[in-house]
N, CA, C and O of each residue as an XYZ file, in Angstrom:
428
protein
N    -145.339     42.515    166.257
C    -144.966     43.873    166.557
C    -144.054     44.391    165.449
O    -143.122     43.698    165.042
N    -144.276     45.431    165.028
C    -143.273     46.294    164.394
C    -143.238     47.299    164.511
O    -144.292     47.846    164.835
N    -141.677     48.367    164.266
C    -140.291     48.545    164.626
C    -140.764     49.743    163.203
O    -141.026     49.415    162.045
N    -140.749     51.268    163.837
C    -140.967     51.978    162.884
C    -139.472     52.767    163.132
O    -139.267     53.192    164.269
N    -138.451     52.965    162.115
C    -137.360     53.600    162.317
C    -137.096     54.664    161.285
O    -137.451     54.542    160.112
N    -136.281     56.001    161.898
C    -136.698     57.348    161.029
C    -135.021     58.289    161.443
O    -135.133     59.155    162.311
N    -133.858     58.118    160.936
C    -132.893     58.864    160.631
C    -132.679     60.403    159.952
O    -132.684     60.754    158.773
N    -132.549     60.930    160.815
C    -132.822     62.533    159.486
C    -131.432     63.439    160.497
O    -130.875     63.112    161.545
N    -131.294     64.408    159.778
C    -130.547     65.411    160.393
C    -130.922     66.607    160.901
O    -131.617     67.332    160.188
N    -130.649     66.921    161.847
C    -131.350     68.505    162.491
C    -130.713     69.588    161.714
O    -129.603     69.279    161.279
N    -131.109     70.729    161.439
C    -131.051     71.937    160.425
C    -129.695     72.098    161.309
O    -129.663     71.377    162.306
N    -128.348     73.104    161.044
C    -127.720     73.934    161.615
C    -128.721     74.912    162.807
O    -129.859     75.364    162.684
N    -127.678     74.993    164.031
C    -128.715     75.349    165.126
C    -129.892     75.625    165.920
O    -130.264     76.547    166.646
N    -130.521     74.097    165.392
C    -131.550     73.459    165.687
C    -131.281     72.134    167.214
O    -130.964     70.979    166.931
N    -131.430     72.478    168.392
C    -130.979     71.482    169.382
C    -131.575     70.728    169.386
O    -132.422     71.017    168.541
N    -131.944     69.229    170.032
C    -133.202     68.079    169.706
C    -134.542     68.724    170.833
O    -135.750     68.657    170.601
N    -133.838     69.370    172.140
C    -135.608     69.871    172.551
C    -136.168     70.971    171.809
O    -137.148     71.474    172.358
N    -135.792     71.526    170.624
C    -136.548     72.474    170.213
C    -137.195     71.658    168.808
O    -138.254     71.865    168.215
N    -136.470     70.989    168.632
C    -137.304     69.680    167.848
C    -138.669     68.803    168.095
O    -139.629     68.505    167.385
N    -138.252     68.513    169.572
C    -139.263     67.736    170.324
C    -140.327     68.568    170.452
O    -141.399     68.210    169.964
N    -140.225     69.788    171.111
C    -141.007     70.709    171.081
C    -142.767     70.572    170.015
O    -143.959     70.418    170.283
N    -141.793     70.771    168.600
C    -142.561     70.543    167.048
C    -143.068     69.072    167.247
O    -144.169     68.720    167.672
N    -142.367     68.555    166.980
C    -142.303     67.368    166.869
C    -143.457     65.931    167.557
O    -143.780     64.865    167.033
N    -143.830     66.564    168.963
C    -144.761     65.907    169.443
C    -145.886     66.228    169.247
O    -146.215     67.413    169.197
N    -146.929     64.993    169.055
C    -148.217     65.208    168.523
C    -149.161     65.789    169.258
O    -149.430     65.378    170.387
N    -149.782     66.833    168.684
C    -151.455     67.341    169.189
C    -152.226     66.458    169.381
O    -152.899     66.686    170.387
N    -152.521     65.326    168.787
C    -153.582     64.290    169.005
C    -153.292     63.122    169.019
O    -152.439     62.822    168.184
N    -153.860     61.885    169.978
C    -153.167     60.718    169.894
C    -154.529     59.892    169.515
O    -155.642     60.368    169.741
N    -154.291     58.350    168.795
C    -154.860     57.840    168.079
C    -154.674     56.243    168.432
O    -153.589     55.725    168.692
N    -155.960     55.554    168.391
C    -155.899     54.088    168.468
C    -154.733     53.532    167.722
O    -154.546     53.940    166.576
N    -153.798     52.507    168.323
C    -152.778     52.127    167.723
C    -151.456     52.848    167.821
O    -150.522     52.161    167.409
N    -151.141     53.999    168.239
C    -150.318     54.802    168.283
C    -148.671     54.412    168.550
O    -149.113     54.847    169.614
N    -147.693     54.159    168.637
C    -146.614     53.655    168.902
C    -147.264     53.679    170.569
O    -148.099     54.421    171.086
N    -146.472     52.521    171.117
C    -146.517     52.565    172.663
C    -145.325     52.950    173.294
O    -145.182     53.215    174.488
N    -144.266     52.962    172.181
C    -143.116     53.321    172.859
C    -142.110     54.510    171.654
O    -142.098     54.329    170.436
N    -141.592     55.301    172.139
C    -140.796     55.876    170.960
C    -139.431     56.500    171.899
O    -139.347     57.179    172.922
N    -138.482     55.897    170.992
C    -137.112     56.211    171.755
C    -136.794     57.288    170.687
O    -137.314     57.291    169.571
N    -135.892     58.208    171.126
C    -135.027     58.923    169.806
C    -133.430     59.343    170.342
O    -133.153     60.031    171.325
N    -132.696     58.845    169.586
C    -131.493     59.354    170.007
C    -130.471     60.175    168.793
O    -130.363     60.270    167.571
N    -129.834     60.673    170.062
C    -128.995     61.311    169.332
C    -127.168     60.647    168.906
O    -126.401     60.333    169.817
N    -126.789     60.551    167.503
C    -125.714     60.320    167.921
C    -124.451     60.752    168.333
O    -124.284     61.969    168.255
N    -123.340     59.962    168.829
C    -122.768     60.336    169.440
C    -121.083     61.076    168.797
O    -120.287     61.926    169.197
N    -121.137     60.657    168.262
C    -120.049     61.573    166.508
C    -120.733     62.777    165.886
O    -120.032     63.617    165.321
N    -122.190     62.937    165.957
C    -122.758     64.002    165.320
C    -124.018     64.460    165.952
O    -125.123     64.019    165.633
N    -123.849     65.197    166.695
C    -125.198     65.382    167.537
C    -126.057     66.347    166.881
O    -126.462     67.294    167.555
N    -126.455     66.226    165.449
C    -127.222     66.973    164.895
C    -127.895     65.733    164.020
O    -128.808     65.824    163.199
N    -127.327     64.799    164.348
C    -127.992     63.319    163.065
C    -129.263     62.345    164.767
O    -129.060     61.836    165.870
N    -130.249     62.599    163.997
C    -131.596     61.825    165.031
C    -132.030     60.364    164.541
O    -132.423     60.268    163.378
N    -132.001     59.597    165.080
C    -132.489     58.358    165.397
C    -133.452     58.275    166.198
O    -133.383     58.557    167.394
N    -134.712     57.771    165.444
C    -136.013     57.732    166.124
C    -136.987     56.564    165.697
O    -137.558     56.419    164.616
N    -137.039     55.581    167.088
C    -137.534     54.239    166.614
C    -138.992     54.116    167.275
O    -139.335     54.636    168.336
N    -139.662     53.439    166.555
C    -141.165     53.886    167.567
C    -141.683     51.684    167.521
O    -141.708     50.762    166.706
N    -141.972     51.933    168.975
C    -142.621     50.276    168.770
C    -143.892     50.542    168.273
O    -144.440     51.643    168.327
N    -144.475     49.272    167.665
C    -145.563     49.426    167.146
C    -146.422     48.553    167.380
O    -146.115     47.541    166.750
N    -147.614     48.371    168.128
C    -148.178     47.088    168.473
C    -149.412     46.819    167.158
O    -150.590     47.066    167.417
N    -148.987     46.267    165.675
C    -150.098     46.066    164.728
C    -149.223     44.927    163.982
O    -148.142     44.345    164.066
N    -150.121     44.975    163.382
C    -149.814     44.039    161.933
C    -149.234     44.894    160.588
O    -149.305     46.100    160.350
N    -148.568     43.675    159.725
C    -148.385     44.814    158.672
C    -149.795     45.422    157.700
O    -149.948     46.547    157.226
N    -150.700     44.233    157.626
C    -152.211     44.681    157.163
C    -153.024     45.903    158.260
O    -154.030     46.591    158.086
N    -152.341     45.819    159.085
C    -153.332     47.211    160.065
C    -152.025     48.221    159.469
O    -151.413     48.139    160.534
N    -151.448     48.781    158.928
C    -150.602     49.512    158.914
C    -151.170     50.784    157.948
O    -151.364     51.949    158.295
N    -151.399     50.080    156.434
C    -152.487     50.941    156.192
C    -153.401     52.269    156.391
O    -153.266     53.431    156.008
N    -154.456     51.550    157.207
C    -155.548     51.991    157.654
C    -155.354     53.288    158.923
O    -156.068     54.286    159.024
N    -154.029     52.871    159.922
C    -153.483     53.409    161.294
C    -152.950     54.950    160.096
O    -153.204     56.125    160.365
N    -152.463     54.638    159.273
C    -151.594     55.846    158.457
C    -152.681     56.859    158.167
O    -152.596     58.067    158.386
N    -153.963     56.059    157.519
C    -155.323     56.754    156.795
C    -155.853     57.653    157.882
O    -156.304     58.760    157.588
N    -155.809     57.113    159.435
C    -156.735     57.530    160.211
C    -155.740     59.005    160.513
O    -156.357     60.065    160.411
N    -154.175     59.089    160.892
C    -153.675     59.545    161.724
C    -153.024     60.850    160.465
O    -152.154     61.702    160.647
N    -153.752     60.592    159.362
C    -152.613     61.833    158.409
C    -152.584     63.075    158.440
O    -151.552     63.708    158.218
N    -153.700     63.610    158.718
C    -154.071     65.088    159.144
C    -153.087     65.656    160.245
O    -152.462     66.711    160.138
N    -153.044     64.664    161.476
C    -151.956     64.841    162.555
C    -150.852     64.867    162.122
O    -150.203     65.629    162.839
N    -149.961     64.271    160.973
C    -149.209     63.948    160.781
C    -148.681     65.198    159.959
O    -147.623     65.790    160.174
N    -149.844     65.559    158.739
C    -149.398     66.762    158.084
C    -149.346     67.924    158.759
O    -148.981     68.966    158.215
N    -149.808     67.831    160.352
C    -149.292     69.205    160.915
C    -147.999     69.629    161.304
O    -147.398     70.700    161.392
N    -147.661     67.821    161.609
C    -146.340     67.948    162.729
C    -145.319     68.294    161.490
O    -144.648     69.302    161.263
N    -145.443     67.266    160.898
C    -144.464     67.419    159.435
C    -144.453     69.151    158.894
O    -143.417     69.558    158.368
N    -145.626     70.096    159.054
C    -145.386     71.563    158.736
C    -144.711     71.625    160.003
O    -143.522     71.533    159.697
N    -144.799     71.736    161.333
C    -143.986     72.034    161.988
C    -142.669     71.816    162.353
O    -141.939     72.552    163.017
N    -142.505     71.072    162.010
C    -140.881     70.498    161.946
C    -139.803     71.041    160.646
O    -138.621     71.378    160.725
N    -140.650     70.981    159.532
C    -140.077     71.749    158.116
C    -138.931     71.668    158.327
O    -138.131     70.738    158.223
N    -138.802     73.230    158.803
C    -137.384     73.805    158.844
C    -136.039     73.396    160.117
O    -134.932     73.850    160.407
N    -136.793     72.463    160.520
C    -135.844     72.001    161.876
C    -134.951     70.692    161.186
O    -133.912     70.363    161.760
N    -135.288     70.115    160.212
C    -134.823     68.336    160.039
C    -134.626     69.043    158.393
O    -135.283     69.932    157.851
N    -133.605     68.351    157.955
C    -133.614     67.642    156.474
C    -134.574     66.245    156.036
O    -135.286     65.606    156.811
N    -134.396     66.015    154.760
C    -134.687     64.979    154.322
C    -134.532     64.003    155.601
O    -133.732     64.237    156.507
N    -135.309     62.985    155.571
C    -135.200     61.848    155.932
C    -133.973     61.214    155.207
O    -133.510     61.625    154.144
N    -133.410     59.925    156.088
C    -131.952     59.355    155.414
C    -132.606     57.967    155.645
O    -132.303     56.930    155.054
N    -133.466     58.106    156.515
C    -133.979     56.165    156.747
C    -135.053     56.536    157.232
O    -134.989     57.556    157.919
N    -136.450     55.854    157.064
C    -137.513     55.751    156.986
C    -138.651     55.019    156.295
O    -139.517     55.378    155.497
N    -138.237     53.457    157.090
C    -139.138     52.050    157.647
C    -139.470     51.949    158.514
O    -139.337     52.394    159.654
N    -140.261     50.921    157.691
C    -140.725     50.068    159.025
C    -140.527     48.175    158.978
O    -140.665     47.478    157.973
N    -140.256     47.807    160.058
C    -139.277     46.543    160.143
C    -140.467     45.888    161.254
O    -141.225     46.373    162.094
N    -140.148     44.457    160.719
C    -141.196     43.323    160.954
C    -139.981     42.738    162.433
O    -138.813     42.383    162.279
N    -140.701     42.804    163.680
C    -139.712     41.964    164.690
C    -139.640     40.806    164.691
O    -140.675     40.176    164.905
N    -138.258     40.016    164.428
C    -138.262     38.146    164.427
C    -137.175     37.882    165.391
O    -136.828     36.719    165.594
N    -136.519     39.032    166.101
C    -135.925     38.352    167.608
C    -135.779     39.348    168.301
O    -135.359     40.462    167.985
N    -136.197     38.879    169.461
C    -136.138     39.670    170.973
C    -135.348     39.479    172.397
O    -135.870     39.271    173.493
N    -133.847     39.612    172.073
C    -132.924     38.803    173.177
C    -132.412     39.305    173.905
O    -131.309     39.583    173.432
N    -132.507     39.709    175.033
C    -132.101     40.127    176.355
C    -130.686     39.682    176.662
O    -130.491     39.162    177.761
N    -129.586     39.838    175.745
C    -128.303     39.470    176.061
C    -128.247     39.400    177.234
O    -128.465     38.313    177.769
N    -127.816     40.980    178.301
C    -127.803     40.822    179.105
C    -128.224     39.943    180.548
O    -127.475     39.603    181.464
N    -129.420     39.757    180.419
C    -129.763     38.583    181.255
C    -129.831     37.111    180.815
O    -130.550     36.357    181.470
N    -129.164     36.652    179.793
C    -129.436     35.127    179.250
C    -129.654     34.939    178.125
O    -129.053     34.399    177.197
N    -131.228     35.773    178.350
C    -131.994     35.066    177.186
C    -132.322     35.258    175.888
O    -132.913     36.129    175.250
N    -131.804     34.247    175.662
C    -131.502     34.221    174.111
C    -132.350     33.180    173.620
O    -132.173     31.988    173.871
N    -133.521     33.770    172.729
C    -134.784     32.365    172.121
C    -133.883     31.497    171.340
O    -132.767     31.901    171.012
N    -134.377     30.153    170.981
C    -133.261     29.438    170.154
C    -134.961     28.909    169.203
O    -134.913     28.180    168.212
C-alpha cells in the first residue's frame, strides 16, 4: 500500500468547503485512493494536509496517473485560484502499521 501526501495553502479567503467543493472528482477510476483524509491545521487554518491511501504498487503507479490525467487536469483548473503551490507532494511506500492505542505494535 501506498500513502499519497499533498500540503499546499488555501488562497486568502478561501474556506476548505469551498475547496472541497472544486476539489472533488467528476469521475472515479479503477485504483482510485480508497481512503482520503484532509486536514486542516491547527496554528494555520489556511495550510491543507491531504493524505490519500492507495491500494497499488509502485510499478502500477504509472499507468493509474496515465489513465486518470484528463480528470485530474480538470480538478487542478478548478482549484487554480483556491490553493498555492504545493509545499509537499509524494508519495510514500508503507513499512509500519501500529495501532498504539490498542497494543499493537508489529516487531
Amino acid at each position: 500500500m501506498l500513502i499519497g501526501a499533498m500540503v499546499r495553502r488555501l488562497n486568502d479567503g478561501v474556506d476548505y468547503a469551498t475547496f472541497r467543493d472544486a476539489w472533488l472528482p467528476d469521475e472515479r477510476f479503477e485504483g482510485d485512493p480508497r481512503r482520503v483524509l484532509s486536514a486542516i491545521d491547527l496554528a494555520d487554518p489556511q495550510q491543507l494536509l491531504t493524505v490519500a491511501m492507495i491500494d497499488a504498487t509502485p510499478e502500477e503507479v504509472p499507468g493509474w496517473v496515465a489513465r486518470i490525467g484528463a480528470s485530474e487536469q480538470r480538478r487542478a483548473e478548478r482549484i487554480k485560484g483556491l490553493v498555492g503551490p504545493w509545499q509537499l507532494n509524494a508519495t510514500y511506500r508503507i513499512v509500519g502499521d501500529d495501532d498504539l492505542a490498542a497494543g499493537a505494535v508489529a516487531r
